[in-house]
C-alpha positions in Angstrom: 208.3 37.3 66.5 206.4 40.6 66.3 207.2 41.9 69.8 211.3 40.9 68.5 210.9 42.9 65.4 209.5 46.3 67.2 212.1 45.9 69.6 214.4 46.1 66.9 213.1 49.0 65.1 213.0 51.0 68.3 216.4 49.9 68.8 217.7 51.0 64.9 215.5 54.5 65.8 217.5 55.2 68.6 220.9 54.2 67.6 220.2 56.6 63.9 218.7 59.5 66.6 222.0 59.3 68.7 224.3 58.9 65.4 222.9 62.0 63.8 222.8 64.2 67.1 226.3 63.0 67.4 227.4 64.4 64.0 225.7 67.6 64.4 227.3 68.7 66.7 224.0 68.7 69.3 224.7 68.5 73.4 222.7 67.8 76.3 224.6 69.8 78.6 224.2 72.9 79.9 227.6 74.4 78.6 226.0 74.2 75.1 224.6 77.4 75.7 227.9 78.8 76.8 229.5 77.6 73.4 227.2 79.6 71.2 228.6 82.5 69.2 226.6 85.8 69.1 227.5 86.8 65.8 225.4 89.4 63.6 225.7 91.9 60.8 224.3 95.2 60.1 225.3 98.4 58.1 227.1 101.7 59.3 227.5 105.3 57.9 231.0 106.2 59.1 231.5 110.1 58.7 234.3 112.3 58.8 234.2 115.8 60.3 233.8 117.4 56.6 230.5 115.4 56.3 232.3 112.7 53.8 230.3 109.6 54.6 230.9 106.2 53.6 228.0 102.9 54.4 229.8 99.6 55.2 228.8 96.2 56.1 229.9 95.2 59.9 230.2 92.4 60.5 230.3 91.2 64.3 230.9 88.2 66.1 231.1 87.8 70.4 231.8 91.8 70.7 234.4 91.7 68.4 235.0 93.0 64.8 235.3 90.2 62.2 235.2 92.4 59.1 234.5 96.2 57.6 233.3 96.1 53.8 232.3 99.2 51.9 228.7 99.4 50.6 229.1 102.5 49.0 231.1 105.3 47.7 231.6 108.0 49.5 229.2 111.1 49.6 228.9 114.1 50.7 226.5 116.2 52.9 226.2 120.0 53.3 227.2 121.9 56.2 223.9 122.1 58.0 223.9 118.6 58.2 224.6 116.5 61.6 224.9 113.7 62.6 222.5 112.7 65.3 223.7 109.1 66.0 225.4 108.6 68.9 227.4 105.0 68.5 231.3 104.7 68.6 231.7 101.6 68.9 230.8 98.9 66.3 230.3 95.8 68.1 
């Protein structure tokens, strides 16, 4: 009776184990890598060539621009000031 009733309960663990990995989405294969998305966020002063800059909040998924939200209001630098950055591209 005891050697029925572990068989049981390891049988109920892994049947819950494969039901939850099945509803969260989790793989075993080698494509699951593949499938992930590389998505990040960071902030960006964009300037025109009067020194007018603006902050905004990139946001950035698989190289591609998913959004551009404004931080800040805009401000503005003297003449003698340069921008040393060299990025052009946001993703």
């Amino acid at each position: 009776m005891e050697k029925k009733m572990m068989f049981l309960i390891g049988v109920v663990c892994i049947l819950a184990s494969a039901l939850v990995m099945a509803l969260s989405g989790v793989t075993f294969t080698g494509n699951s890598i593949d499938e992930m998305k590389e998505s990040y966020t960071y902030t960006k002063a964009i300037c025109n060539a009067d020194n007018e800059c603006i902050d905004v909040l990139v946001r950035c998924e698989n190289g591609a621009v998913l959004s551009l939200i404004p931080v800040t209001e805009f401000v503005r630098f003297d003449d003698s000031w340069e921008d040393l950055r060299d990025e052009e591209q946001f993703c």
